[in-house]
N, C-alpha and C positions, 0 to 999 in steps of 0.2 A: 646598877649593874656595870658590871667594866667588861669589855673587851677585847682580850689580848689579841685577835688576831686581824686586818684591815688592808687591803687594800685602797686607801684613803685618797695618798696623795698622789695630786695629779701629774702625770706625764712621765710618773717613773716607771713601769709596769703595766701590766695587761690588766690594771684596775682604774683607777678614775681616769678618764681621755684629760678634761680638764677641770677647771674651778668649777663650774657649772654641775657636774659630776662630783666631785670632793664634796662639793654644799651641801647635794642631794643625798649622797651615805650619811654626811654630819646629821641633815634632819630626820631621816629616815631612822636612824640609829636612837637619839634623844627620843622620837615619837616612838618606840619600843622599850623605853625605859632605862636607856644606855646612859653612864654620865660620865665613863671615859672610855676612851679608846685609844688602842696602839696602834700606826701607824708602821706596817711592816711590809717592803718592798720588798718583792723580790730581789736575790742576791745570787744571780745565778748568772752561766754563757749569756743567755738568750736577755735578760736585764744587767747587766752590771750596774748595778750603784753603790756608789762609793757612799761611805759614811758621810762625806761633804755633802754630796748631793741629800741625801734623807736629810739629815738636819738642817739644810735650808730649808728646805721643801716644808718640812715640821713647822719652822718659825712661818713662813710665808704663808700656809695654812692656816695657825694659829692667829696671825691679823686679820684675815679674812673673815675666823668663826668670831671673831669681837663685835667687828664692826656689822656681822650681818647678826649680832646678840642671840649665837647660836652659842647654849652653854653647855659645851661639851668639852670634857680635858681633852686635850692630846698629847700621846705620850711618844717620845721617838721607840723605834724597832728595824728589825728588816729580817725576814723569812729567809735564813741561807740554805742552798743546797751545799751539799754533803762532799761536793769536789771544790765548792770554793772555800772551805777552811785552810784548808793545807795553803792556798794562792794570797789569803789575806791573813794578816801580820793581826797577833796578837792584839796588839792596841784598836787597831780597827774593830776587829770583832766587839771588842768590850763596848764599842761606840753603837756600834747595832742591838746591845742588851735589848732583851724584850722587857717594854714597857721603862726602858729607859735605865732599867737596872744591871749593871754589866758582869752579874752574878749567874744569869738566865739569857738561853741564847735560844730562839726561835728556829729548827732547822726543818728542810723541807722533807717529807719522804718523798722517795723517787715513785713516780706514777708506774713503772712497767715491772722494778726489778726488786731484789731485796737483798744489798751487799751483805755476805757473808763476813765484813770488818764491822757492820753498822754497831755492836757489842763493843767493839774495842774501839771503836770512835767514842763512843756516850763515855765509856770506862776513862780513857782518854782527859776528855773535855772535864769529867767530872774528877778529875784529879789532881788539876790545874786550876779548881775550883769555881766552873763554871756547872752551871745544870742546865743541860740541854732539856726542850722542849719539845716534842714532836709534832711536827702538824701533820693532822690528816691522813695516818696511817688506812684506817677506815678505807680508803679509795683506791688503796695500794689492790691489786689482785694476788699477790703471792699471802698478803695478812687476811685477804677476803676466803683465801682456801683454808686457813692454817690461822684464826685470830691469838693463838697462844706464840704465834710466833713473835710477837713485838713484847711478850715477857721479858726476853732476856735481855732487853736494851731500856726496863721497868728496874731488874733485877739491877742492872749495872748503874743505874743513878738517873734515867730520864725519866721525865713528867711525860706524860699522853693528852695531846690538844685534838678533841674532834669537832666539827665541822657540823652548826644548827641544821643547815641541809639537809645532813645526812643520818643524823635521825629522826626528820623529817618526812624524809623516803623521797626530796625533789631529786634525791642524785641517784636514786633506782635503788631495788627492793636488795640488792646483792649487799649494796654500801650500806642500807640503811639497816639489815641484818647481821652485818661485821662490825658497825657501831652499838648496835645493842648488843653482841657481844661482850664488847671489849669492858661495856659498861657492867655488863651481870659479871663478868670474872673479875672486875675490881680494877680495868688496864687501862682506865681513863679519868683523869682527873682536871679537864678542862673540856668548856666548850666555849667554840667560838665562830663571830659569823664568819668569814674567811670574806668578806664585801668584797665586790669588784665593781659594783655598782648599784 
């Protein structure tokens, strides 16, 4: 099983605090069947990291799962919110590819609101020949009224990443019925653990 979506490494985000924490998702994840994961930091105000930052972090992790003979890939990524494209440069982003690939770019939906541009961002991204990802729309409350509304950013070239959680029902009966939405009308085509710890 692979995982494209992680809050893995330590101290960049409001996911692994440190190694000890990073260790604990690596074996946690392998003990569920995982044998890769991406490693995707937040990329937003509240975290800024830079593509330097993730990619150390990635290799400094990956010494760590060797020598403690945890065999789980790691793959570099970072989860961008939707006002830091426009602030980082082309090249950067490419560096953030989800799952290392810089064809596919991991981006976050916003937890309150639902930009009436988000359409012509995806349109956008995907014509410069990137394919944006979406995480976790599922959680959003303007897609938990309206699940047909993240079609049209389907329509315009994005994949749909949802959240094990949340069809699970740990993230509440609302999210985990906008996830099986999304999945009976055809508007999702990833799941992922979204780990923080």
């Amino acid at each position: 099983m692979i995982d494209l979506h992680s809050h893995i490494l330590p101290g960049l985000d409001d996911g692994a605090r440190d190694l000890d924490d990073a260790l604990g998702i690596a074996r946690a994840a392998l003990a569920d069947g995982t044998r890769v994961i991406a490693a995707t930091p937040h990329v937003r105000d509240d975290y800024p990291t830079t593509a330097d930052a993730m990619e150390s972090a990635v290799e400094d992790l990956r010494r760590s799962l060797r020598r403690e003979q945890i065999d789980l890939q790691l793959l570099p990524g970072g989860e961008v919110a939707l006002d830091d494209l426009a602030r980082r440069a082309p090249d950067e982003l490419r560096r953030f590819g989800l799952g290392g690939n810089p064809a596919y770019l991991l981006l976050e939906t916003p937890y309150f609101d639902w930009p009436v541009t988000f359409a012509d961002i995806v349109f956008r991204l995907v014509a410069a020949g990137t394919t944006p990802v979406i995480a976790h729309p599922e959680r959003n409350p303007v897609v938990q009224a309206d699940p047909e509304r993240i079609s049209g950013v389907v329509r315009a070239g994005a994949l749909v990443q949802l959240t094990a959680a949340s069809l699970e029902g740990r993230l509440g009966a609302r999210t985990q019925s906008c996830a099986t939405r999304l999945l009976d009308a055809e508007l999702a085509h990833f799941v992922g653990s979204d780990a923080h710890g």
